[in-house]
C-alpha positions as MATLAB code, in Angstrom:
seq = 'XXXXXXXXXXXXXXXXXXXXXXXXXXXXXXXXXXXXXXXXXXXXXXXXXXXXXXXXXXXXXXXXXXXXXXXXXXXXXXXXXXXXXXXXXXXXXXXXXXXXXXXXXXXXXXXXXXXXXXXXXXXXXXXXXXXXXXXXXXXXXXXXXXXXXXXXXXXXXXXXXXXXXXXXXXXXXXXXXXXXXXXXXXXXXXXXXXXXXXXXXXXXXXXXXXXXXXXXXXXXXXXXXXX';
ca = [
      11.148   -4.264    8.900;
      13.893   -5.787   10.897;
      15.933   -7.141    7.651;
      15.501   -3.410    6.163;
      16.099   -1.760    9.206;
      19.946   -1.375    8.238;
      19.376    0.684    5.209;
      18.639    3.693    7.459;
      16.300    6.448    6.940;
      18.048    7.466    3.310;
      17.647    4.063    2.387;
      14.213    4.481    3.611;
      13.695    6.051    0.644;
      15.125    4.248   -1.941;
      13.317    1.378   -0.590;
       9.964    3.217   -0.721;
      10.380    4.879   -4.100;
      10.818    0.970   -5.563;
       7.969   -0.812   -3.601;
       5.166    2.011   -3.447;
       4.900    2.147   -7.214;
       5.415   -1.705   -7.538;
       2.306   -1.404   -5.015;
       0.498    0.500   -6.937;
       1.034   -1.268  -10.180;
      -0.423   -4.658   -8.463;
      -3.108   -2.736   -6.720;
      -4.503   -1.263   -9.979;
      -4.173   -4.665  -11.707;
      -6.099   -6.488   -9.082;
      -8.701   -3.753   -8.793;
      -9.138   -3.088  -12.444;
      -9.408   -6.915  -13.035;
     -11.877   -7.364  -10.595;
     -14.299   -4.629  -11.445;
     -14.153   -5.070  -15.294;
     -15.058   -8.910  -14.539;
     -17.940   -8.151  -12.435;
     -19.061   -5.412  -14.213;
     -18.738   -6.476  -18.069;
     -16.844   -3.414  -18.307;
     -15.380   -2.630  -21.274;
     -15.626    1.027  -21.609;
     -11.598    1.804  -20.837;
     -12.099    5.399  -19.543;
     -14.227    3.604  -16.571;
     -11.998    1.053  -16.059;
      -9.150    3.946  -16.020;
     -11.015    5.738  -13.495;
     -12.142    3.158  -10.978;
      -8.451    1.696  -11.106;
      -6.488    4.732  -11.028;
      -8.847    5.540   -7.609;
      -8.894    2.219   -5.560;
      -4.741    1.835   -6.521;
      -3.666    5.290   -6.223;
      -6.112    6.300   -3.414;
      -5.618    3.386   -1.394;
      -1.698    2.835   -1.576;
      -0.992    6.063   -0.636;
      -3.153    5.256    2.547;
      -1.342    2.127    3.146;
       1.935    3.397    2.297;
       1.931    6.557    4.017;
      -0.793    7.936    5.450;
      -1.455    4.873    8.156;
       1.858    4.309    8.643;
       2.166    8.271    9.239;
      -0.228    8.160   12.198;
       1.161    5.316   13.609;
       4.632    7.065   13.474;
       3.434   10.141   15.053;
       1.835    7.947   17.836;
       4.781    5.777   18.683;
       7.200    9.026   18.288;
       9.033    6.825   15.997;
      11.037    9.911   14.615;
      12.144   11.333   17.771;
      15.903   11.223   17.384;
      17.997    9.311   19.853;
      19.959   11.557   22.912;
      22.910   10.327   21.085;
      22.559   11.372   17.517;
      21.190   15.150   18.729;
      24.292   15.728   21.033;
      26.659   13.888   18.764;
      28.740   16.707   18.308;
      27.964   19.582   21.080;
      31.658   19.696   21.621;
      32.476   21.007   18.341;
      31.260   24.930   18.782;
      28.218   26.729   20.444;
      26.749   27.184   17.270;
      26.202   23.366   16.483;
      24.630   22.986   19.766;
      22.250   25.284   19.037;
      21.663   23.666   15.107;
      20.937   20.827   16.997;
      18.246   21.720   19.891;
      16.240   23.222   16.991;
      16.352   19.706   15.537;
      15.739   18.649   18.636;
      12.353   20.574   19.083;
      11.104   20.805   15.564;
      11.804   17.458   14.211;
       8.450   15.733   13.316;
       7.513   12.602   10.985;
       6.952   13.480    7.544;
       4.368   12.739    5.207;
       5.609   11.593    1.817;
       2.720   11.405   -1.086;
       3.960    9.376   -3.963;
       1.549   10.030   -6.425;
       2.524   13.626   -5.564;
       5.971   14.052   -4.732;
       6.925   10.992   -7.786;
       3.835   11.566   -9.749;
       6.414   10.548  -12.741;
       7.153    7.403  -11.558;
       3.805    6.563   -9.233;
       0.821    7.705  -11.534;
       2.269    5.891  -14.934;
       2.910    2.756  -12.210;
      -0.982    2.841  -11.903;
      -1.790    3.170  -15.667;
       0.364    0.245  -16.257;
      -1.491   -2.091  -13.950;
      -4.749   -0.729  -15.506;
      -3.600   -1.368  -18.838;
      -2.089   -5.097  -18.347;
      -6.058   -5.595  -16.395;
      -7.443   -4.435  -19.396;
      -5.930   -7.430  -21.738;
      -5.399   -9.934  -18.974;
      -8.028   -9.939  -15.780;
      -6.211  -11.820  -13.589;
      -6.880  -11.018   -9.621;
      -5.728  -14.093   -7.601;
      -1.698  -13.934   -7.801;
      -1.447  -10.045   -8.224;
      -3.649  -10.003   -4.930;
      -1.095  -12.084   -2.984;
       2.113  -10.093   -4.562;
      -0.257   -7.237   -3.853;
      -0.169   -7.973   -0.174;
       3.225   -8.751   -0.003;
       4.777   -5.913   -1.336;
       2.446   -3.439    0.208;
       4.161   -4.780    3.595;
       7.678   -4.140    2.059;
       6.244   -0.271    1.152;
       4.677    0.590    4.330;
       7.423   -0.705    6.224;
       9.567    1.544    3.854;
       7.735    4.615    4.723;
       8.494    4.171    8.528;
      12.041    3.047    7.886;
      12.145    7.253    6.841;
      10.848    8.255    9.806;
      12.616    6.050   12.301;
      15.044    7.887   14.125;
      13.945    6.418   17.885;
      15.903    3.663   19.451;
      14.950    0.321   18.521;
      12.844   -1.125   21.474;
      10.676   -4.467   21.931;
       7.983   -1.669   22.676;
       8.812    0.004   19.327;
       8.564   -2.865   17.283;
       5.498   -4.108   18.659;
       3.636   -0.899   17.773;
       5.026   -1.194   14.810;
       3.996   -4.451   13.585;
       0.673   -3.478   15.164;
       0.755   -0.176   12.743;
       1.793   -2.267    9.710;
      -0.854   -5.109   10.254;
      -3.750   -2.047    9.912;
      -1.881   -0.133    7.022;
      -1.760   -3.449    5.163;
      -4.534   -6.192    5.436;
      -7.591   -3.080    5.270;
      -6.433   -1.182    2.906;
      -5.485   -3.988    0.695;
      -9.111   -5.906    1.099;
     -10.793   -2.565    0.883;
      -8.650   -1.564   -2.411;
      -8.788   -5.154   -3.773;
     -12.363   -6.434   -3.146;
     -14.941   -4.187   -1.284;
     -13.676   -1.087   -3.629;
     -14.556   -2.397   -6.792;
     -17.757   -4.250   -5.898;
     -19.134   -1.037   -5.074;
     -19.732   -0.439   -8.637;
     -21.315   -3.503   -9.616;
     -24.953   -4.597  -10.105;
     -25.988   -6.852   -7.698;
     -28.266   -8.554  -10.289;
     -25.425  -11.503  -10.507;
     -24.534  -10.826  -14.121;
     -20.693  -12.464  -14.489;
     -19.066  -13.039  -17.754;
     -17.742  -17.051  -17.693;
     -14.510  -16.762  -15.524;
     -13.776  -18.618  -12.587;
     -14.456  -16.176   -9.308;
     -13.532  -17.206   -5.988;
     -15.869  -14.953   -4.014;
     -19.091  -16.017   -5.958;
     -18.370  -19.579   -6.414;
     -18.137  -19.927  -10.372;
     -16.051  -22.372  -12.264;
     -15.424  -22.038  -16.031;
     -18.435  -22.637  -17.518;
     -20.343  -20.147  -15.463;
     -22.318  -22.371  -13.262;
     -21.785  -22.289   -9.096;
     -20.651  -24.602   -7.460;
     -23.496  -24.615   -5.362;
     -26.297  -25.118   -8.214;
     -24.043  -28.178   -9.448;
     -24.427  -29.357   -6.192;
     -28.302  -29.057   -6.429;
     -28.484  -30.616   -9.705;
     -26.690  -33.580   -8.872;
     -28.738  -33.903   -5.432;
];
């Protein structure tokens, strides 16, 4: 936030329109991975569908609808007393341009998947497809993270037109920590799971949350064996 800070609220949106798609393509990766190797899955259209949902669906609550609320609650994009009277000397008419800014400016909402569906949407068929022919969850997860910081931090950057205060920032980073860590461990991991038996049926990968190595056994039933 502070390093991107500079870039203003136009750059604001540069910066979001690069990481909320890169977002998205690492969200449906990790999602799509994980619930075709828990599942079995190899029906695509499934795969398509629970991907497209838990990337799509959940960036665009971590990207902008979290850090929307916590925008609106700081009063983020309040404009400063300088920028509104900035030029009240000029002519009557500009002041007046300018205490309608003053009253009706609020913090927008921007909806990738709506307002770039060209860009966002084929971001999350992209992830689904390289999940498809390489399941891979553990390095997309942490880029995954990562740049879902860099997006949500984006999304404020538009809407920050308040002074930069200690106070600010705090409620910022608070904002950020919510729009980031639960909607990433709720896209990437509890999402998915929800549509898998819970008869234990894995294909032989390695899986971090259950325990298996390569060969399919747990680590805790080698442990048994040996004992």
């Amino acid at each position: 936030m502070l390093v991107f800070r500079q870039f203003g609220v136009a750059g604001g949106h540069v910066l979001f329109a690069i990481f909320h798609p890169l977002h998205v393509v690492l969200s449906a990766m990790v999602t799509a991975a994980l619930f075709q190797l828990h599942r079995k899955a190899k029906n695509f259209l499934l795969i398509l569908v629970i991907g497209y949902l838990g990337s799509v669906g959940i960036a665009t609550l971590s990207d902008s609808v979290i850090p929307f609320i916590g925008e609106s609650i700081l009063g983020a994009a309040i404009p400063t007393h300088a920028a509104l009277h900035e030029h009240t000397h000029e002519d009557h008419q500009a002041s007046e341009r300018l205490e309608e800014h003053d009253h009706d400016h609020k913090p927008r909402l921007h909806l990738g998947f709506i307002e770039e569906w060209w860009l966002v949407n084929p971001a999350a068929f992209l992830g689904i497809l390289i999940a498809y022919f390489v399941p891979k969850t553990k390095y997309p997860h942490a880029l995954h993270v990562l740049v879902s910081t860099w997006a949500s931090s984006s999304h404020m950057l538009m809407n920050t037109q308040a002074d930069w205060s200690l106070t600010l920032l705090a409620g910022m980073f608070l904002a950020l920590f919510i729009a980031v860590w639960i909607p990433c461990c709720i896209s990437d991991i509890v999402f998915p799971l929800l549509f898998v038996r819970t008869d234990g049926a894995h294909i032989g990968h390695p899986c971090i949350l259950c325990g298996r190595t390569e060969t399919g056994t747990s680590s805790d039933s080698e442990g048994h064996n040996k004992s």
